[in-house]
C-alpha positions as CSV (number, residue, x, y, z in Angstrom):
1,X,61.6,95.8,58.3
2,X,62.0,92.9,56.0
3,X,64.0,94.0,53.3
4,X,64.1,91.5,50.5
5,X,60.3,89.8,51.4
6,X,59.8,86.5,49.8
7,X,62.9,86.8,47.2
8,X,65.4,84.6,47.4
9,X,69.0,86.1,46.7
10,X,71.6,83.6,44.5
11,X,75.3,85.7,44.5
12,X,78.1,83.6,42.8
13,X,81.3,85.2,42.0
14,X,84.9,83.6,41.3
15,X,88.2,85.0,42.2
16,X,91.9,84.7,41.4
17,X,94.9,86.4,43.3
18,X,97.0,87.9,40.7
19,X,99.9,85.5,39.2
20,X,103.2,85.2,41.3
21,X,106.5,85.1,40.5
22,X,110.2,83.1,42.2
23,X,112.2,85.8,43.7
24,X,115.3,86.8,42.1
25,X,118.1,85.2,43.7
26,X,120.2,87.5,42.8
27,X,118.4,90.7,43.5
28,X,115.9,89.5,45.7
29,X,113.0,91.1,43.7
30,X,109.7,89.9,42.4
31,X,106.5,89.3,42.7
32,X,106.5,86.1,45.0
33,X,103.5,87.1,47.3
34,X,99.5,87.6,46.5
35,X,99.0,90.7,49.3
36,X,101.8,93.0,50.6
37,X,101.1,94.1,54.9
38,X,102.7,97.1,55.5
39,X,103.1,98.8,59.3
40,X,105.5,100.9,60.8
41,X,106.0,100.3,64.9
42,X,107.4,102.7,68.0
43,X,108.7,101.0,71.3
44,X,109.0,103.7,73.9
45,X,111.5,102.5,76.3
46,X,113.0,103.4,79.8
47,X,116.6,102.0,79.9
48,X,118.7,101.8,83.6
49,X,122.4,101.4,81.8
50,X,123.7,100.6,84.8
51,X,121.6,97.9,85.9
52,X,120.9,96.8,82.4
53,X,117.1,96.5,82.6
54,X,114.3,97.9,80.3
55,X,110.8,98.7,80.7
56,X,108.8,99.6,78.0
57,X,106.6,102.0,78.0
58,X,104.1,101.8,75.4
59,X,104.2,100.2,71.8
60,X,102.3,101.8,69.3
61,X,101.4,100.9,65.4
62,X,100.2,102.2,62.5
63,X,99.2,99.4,60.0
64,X,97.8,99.0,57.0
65,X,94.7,96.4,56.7
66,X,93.0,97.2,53.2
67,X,89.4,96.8,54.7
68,X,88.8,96.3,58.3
69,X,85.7,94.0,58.1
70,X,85.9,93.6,61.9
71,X,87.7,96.4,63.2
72,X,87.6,95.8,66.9
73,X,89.4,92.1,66.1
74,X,91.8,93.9,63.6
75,X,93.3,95.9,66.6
76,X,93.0,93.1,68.7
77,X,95.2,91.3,66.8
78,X,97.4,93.7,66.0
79,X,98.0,94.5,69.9
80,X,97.9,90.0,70.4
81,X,101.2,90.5,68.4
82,X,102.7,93.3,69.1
83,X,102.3,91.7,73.1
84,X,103.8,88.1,71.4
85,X,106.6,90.2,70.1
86,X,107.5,91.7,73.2
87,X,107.9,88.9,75.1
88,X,110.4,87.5,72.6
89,X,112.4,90.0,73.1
90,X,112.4,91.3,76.6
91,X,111.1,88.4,78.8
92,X,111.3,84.7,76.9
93,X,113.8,82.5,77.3
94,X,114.7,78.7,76.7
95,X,117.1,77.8,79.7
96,X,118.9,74.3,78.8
97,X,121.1,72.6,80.5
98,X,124.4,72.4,78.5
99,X,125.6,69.1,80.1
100,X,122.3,67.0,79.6
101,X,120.5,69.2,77.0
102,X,117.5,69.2,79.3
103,X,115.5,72.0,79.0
104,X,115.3,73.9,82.3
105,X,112.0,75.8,82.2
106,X,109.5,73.7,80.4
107,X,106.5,75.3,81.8
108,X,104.7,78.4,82.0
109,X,105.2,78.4,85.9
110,X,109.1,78.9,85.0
111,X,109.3,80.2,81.3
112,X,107.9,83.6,81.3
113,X,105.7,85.1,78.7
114,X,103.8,88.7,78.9
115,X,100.4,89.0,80.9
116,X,98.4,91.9,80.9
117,X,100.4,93.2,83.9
118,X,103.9,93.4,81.9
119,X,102.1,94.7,78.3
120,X,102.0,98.6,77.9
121,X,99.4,101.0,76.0
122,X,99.1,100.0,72.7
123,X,97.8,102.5,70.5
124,X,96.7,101.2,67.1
125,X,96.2,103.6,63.7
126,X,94.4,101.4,61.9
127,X,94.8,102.4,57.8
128,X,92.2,101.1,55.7
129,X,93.8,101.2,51.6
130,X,91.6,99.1,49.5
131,X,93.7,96.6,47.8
132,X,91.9,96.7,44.2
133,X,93.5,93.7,43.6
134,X,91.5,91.7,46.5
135,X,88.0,91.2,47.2
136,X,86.5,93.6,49.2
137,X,90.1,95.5,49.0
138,X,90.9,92.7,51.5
139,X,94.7,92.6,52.8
């Protein structure tokens, strides 16, 4: 069905983020960003205290995105980061050499990072709260 025919369509529209602010120095509040992400995160983790190793178990998320205009890449990149973040902190490592300041593992071959083997379930919520101050309640 052709919807609009022969008629052209002409949309122009201007926006501007809402005016910032310097944080206080002092206090540490203001308004010194346009859009404000907010998630909350749970690692479930088995811990052997004796051998001092971890394995986590799953790593889910609850985030808030204003509008998901792509929803599949929103969790996508949610779970992309949530995967980046556990490698930082249980499997990355910089190894240098203290006498010759030579880095030790500067490959992937020897410096590990997650695969899809080592990253657990990750469960996204994804919360979608219009920002009225953005378009299309963007975040």
């Amino acid at each position: 069905v052709d919807v609009l025919g022969d008629e052209a369509v002409e949309v122009e529209e201007e926006w501007r983020h809402r005016p910032t602010e310097p944080f206080d120095l002092r206090t540490g509040q203001g308004n010194g960003h346009v859009q404000y992400s907010f998630a909350a995160h749970r690692a479930v983790v088995e811990v052997d205290t004796e051998l001092g190793l971890v394995k986590v178990i799953e790593l889910a998320c609850a985030q808030d995105v204003g509008k998901a205009l792509n929803p599949l890449s929103v969790v996508g990149q949610i779970q992309g980061g949530t995967t980046q973040g556990l490698g930082v902190a249980v499997m990355e490592e910089i190894l240098v050499d203290p006498r010759t300041a030579k880095v030790q593992n500067p490959s992937f071959t020897d410096y590990l990072i997650p695969t899809i083997l080592d990253t657990p379930t990750i469960p996204v919520d994804v919360l979608e709260l219009a920002d009225d101050h953005a378009p299309y309640g963007l975040r």
